[in-house]
N, C-alpha and C positions, 0 to 999 in steps of 0.2 A: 477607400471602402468604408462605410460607414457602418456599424453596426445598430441594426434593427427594433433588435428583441432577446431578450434571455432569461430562457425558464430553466426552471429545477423540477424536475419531477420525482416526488417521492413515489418509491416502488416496493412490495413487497411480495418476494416469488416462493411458493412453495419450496422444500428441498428434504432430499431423503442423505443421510449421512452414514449410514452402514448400519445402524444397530437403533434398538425400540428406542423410542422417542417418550415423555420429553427430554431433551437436555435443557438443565439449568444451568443460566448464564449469569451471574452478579444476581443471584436469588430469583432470577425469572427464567421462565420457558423462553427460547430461542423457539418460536414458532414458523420463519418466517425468516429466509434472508431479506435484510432493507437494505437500500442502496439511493444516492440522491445524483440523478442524473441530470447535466448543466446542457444543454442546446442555447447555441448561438447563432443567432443566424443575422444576415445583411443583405444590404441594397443591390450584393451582387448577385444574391444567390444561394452565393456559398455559406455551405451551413458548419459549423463545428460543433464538435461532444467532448464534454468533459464528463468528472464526477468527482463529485466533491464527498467529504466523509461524514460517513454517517452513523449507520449501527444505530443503537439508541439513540442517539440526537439526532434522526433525519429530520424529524418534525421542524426542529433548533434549525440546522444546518439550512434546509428549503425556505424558510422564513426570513433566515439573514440575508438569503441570495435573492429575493422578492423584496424586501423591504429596504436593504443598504445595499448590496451591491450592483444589483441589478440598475436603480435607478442613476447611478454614477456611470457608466459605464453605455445607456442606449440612448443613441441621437451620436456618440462619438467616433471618431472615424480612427480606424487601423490603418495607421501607415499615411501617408501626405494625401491632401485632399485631392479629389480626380482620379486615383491610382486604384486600380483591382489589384495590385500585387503587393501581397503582404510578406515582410522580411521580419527574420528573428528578432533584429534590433527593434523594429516595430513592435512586436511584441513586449518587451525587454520593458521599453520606455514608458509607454499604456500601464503597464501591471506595477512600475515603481510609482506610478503617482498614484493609483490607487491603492497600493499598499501605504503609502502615503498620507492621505485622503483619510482611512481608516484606520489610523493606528490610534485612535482615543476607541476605539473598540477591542483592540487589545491585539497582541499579537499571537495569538493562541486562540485555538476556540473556533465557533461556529461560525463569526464571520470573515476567520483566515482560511476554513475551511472553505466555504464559499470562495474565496478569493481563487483556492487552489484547483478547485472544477472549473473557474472559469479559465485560467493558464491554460489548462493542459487543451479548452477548447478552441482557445486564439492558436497554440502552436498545431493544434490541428490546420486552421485555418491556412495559418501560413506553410503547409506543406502539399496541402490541396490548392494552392494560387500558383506555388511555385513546380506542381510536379512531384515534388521529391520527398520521399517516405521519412518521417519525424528523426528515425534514427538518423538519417544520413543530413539531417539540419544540426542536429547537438552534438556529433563525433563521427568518427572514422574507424569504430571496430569491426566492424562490418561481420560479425556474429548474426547467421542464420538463426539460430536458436539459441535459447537457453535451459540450460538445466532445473527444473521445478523439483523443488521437495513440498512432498504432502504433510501440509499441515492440518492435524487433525482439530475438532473438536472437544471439548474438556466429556470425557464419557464416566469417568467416576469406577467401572467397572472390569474386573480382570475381563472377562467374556467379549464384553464389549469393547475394549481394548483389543485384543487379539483377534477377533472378528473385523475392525478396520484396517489393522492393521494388516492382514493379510489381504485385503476386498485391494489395499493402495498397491501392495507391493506385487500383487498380479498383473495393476494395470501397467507396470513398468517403472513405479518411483523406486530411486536406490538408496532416499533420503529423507527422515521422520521427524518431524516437532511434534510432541506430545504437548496438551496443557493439562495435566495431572501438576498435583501440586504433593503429593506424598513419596515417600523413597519407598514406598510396597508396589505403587502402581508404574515408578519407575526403572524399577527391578524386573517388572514385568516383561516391559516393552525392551527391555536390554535380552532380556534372558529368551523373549522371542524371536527378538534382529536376530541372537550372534553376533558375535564380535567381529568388529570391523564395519560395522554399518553406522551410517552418521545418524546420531542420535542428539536433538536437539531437545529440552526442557523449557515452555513460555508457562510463566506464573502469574501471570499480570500482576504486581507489585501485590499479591498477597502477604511477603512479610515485612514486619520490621527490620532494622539491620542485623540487628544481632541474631535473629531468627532466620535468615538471610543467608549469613556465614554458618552456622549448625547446618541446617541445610546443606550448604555449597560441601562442607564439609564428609554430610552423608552421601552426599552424589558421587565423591573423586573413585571407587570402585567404579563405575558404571560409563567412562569415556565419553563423558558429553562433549559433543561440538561447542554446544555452548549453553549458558543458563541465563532462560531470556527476564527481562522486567523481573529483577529479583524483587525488588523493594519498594516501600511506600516511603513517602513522596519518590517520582521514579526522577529526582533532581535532584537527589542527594547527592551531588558529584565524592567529596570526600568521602563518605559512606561507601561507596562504590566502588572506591580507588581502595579502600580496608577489605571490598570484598574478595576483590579480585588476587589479594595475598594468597585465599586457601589456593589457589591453583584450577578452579575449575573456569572456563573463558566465560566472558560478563556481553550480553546482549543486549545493550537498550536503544531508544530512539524513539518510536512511536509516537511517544508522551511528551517529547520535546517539541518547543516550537516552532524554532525557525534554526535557522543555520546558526546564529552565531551559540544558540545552545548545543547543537553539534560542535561546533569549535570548543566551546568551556567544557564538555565532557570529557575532550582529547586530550585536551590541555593538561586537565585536575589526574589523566591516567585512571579515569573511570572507567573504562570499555574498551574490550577487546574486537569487539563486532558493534559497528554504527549501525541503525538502523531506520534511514529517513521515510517518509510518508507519501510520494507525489501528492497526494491527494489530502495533504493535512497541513504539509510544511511548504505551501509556495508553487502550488504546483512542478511542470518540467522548469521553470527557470530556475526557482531552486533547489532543486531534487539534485538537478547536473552539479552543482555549484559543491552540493555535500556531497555527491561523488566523487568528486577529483578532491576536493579537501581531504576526504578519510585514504584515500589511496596516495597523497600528498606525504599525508603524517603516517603510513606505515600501516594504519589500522585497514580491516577488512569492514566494507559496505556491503549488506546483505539487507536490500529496503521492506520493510512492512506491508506487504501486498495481500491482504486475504479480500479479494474483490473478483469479480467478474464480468467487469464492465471497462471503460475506458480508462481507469487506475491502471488498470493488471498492466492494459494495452503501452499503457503510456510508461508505465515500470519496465516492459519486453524493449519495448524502443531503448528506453536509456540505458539500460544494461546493455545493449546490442552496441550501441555507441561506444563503450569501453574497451579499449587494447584487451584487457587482461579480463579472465573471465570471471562469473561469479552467478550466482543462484537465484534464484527468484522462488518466492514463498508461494503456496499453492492451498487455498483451504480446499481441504479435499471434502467433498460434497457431490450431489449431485443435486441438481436443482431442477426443478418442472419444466423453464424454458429459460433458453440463454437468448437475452436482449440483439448480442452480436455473434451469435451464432458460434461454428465451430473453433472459432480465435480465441476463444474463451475456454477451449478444454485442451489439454497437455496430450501428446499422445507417445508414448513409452515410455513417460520419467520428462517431456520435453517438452517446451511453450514454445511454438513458432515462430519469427518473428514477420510480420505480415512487411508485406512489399509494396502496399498501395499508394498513392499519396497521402500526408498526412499521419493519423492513426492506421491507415490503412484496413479499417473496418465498415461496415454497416450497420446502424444500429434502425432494427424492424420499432419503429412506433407502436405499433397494433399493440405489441409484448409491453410498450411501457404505459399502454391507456386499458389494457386488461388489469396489470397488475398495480395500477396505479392506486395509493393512499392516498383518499379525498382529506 
């Protein structure tokens, strides 16, 4: 099977988040979820979706995947020449030579992001050639569903805090990451849970170290699950391994590049909770690989999903594929229109795991040429 053609489509969809707008995100209004959506398509037909990460660097991210990766990648064939059926191993061997290929481009960043929307749109392929739903090519957990905690928005404001906060826990989540970065608006979201509700803190490396453990320090009343991207640079491994003394559990991953920086974090006793990226660190061939590593070394993998599109989808697979269970992240929003429709919203607290072949979704084009960023 030969592959054809492969675009990225930068998108950006209205979305309403519970409470008055704007939010400011790294000094700017959040106007506008973006997202960079990777379509593969070939000589057979068959098409795959990926998505690769984006956020602020969609522009970055769709431009790597049109200018470097795409060009390496169309005219060459999945899997042995003459063959319509594409196998995992096919996949495997395709994505190590182009990671390969690309590594004076760096192993981080927008054209490894690229690299990871296109993974997750080849293991699509290869589950639509072969029949059989993504989850059930990468493991054997065979998890219907999973459990989604609402991850909120940074809202800055008690009101507006307690206004999402109740809009999430109506719709059925039993579990909250706030990104407040203060122990007053921390205090809030605890003293409105009640006790015994998981309560998670993401900071995005707002502090220094030392600023970091004060902190972790002020949080230990308040029973967090965990306290996510405490610090800047979020690779401080030693730093991290000092934070995690005060007692409060350490969340990072996001910011990491590839697996074997999930391995040096484990290693150094950085983090309590890994937190890989499908769609940043390797797509599915990596993603699986830092799954069974962190569940290898004892640590809990809980992946960086705040997406809506074939990330989420392809996070719901891999966790689905795990014996043991574990959570999947949820940015709680509600958006103007969903690309793939109902697979994309959790319903009581839960993320389905779709049955179809492949991703086991549809993704409507009209939605990504409406919303599409020229």
């Amino acid at each position: 099977m030969k592959i054809t053609q492969v675009t990225a489509s930068h998108i950006a969809i209205p979305y309403d988040h519970g409470a008055p707008k704007p939010l400011q995100t790294s000094g700017r209004e959040r106007a506008n979820m973006d997202a960079v959506y990777i379509k593969v398509e070939t000589d057979a037909g068959v098409v795959g979706w990926g998505e690769a990460y984006g956020f602020s660097c969609c522009p970055v991210t769709a431009a790597a995947m049109r200018l470097m990766v795409a060009p390496l990648v169309e005219g060459r064939h999945l899997g042995p020449e003459g063959s319509n059926s594409v196998t995992p191993a096919d996949v495997t061997i395709l994505m190590a030579d182009l990671r390969k290929r690309t590594q004076s481009a760096g192993l981080n960043g927008p054209v490894g992001f690229a690299l990871s929307g296109l993974d997750i749109a080849l293991w699509d392929i290869a589950g639509k050639t072969s029949g059989t739903p993504l989850h059930a090519l990468v493991g054997d957990g065979g998890h219907e569903r999973i459990a989604a905690y609402a991850s909120l928005l940074k809202l800055g404001r008690r009101d507006n805090l307690e206004r999402v906060l109740d809009k999430a826990r109506s719709r059925g989540f039993r579990m909250f990451k706030v990104h407040e970065r203060t122990v007053e608006m921390v205090a809030v979201a605890r003293a409105f849970l009640g006790d015994g509700v998981a309560l998670m803190v993401d900071t995005n490396c707002a502090f220094t170290p030392d600023e970091a453990i004060a902190m972790a320090e002020k949080f230990l009343p308040y029973d967090l699950t965990w306290f996510e991207e405490p610090i800047y640079p979020p690779d401080d491994f030693e730093a991290l391994a000092r934070l995690r003394k005060v007692g409060v559990p350490i969340a990072i991953g996001e910011n990491l590049g590839n697996l074997n920086d999930i391995k040096r974090v484990i290693a150094a006793g950085g983090v309590d909770i890994v937190q890989p990226d499908v769609s940043k660190q390797g797509g599915v061939t990596e993603f699986m690989k830092a799954l069974r590593h962190a569940h290898e070394m004892g640590v809990m993998a809980e992946p960086h999903a705040p997406y809506y599109g074939p990330a989420l989808i392809a996070s719901v697979h891999c966790l689905a594929a795990m014996k043991h269970e574990t959570m999947c992240e949820y940015f709680f929003s509600d958006l103007a229109d969903y690309p793939i429709g109902e697979a994309a919203i959790p319903r009581d607290g839960w993320l389905h795991v779709p049955q179809g072949p492949g991703l086991g979704i549809e993704v409507d084009e009209k939605l990504l040429e409406k919303y599409r960023v020229s």
